[in-house]
N, C-alpha and C positions, 0 to 999 in steps of 0.2 A: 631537511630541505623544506622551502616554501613557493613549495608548486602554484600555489591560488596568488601571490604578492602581485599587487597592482589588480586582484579581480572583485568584482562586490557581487554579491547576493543579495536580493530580495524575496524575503519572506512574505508571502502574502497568508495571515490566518484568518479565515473567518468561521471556523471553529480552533477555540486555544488545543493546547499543547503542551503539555508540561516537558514529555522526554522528544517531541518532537524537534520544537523549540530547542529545546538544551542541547542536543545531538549536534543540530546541523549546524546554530550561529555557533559554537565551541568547535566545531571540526571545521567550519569555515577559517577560523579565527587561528586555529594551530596552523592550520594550511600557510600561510600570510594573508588571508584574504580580509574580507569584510563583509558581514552579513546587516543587512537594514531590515527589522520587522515591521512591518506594517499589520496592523489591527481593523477590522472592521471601521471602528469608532475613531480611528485616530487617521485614516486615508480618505480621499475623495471618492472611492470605491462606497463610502458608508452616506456620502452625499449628493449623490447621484450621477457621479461620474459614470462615464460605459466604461464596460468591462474590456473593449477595444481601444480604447482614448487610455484608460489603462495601459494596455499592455503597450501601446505606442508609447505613450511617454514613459514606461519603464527602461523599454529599451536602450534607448538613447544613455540612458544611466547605469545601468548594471549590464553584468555579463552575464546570467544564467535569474531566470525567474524559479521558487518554488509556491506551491500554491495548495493550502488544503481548504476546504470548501465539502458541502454539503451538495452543491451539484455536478455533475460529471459535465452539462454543458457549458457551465460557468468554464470551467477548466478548457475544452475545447475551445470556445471562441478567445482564450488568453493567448492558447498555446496558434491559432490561427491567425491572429493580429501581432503578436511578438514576432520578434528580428532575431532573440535571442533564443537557447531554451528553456524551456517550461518543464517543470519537474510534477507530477501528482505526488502531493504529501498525503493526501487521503483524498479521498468523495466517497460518498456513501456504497458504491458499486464495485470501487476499488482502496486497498491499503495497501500499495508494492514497498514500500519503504519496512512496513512492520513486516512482511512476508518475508523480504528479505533479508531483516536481522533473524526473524524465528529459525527458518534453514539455516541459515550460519553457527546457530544456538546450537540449529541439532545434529548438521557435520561435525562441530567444536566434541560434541556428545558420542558421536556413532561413528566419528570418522568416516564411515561412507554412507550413503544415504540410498544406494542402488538397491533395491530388494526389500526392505526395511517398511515395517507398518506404523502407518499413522491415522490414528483414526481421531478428524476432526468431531467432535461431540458438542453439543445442545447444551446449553444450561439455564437455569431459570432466573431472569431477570426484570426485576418492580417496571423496567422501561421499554422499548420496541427499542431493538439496536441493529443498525446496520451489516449488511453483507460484507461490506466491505474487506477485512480482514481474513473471513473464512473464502471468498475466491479468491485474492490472493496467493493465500497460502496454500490452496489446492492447486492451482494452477502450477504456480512454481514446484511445490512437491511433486507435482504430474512429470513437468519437466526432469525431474529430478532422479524419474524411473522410482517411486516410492509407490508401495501398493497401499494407497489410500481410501479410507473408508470412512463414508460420509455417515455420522449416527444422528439421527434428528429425528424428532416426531412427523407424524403426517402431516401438512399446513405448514411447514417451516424448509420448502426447497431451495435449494439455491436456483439462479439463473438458467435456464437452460441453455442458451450458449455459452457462459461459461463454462457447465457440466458438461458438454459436447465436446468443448475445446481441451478441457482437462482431458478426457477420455482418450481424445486422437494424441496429445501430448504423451500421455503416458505409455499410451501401445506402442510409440515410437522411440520408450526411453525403455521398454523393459518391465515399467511396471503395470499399475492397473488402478481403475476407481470404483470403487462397487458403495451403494447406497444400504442400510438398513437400517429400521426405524426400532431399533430395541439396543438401549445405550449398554448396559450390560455385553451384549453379543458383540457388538460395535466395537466395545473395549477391548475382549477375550485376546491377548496374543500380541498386543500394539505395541512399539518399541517407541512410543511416544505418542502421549493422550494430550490433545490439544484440543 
């Protein structure tokens, strides 16, 4: 079947993407549809178009905007001025798209995911890299009723609403979020080390 036949997507990346990119224009494309990428460098977006005059004139064009970006308000004033919707493919604050293949990875793995420990962990990186990916994925594992265990050094918190959010998500799925700062201990027991 081709559920998307007659829909177009637009790609808005102003951070690239390799499996981002390849995911969505190919699953748009199997669907019947049509994906358009737009680039930094290659839209008016890169020439000082607004980000509103943007999303206005996407609309008119496509059925569904996706959009990954470096700011989470960038993303908001797209998804507040579009007619259509607006998908977050990443901002620094958030990565729901990679959150939600990594749970699927570890249903596909665990079959169930109720009860079940995962302890996100710290690694050491030549760059400063974004939150984005670990709330995500705590979040939705909170959801998820997973008793998740955040292992990071001191200086390296997540958000605290999101922490907050994860916390009330998880008491109401069964599971739990507990933080400590010793990767080893962190690890002991986890049915998935992410």
């Amino acid at each position: 079947p081709k559920p998307f036949a007659g829909k177009a997507l637009a790609m808005i990346f102003e951070k690239p993407s390799t499996r981002t990119r390849v995911s969505f224009e190919l699953g748009m494309k199997k669907l019947g549809g049509d994906a358009v990428v737009l680039e930094r460098e290659s839209s008016q977006l890169g020439r000082g178009e607004t980000v509103a005059d943007t999303a206005r004139v996407l609309s008119r064009y496509v059925d569904c905007i996706m959009v990954r970006t470096t700011k989470e308000s960038k993303l908001m004033e797209l998804a507040d001025n579009a007619s259509v919707p607006v998908i977050n493919l990443e901002t620094c604050f958030e990565h729901p798209c990679q959150a939600v293949a990594d749970v699927f990875t570890m249903r596909e793995r665990l079959l169930s995911l109720k009860g079940r420990r995962l302890t996100l962990a710290w690694s050491v990186h030549p760059e400063p890299r974004p939150l984005g990916p670990t709330h995500s994925v705590l979040t939705l594992a909170a959801m998820m009723g997973m008793n998740v265990t955040l292992a990071h050094p001191l200086g390296f918190e997540v958000d605290d609403s999101v922490l907050a959010n994860s916390k009330k998500l998880a008491d109401e799925a069964g599971g739990s979020v507990q933080i400590v700062n010793d990767l080893q201990a962190g690890a002991r027991g986890a049915d998935v080390l992410y």
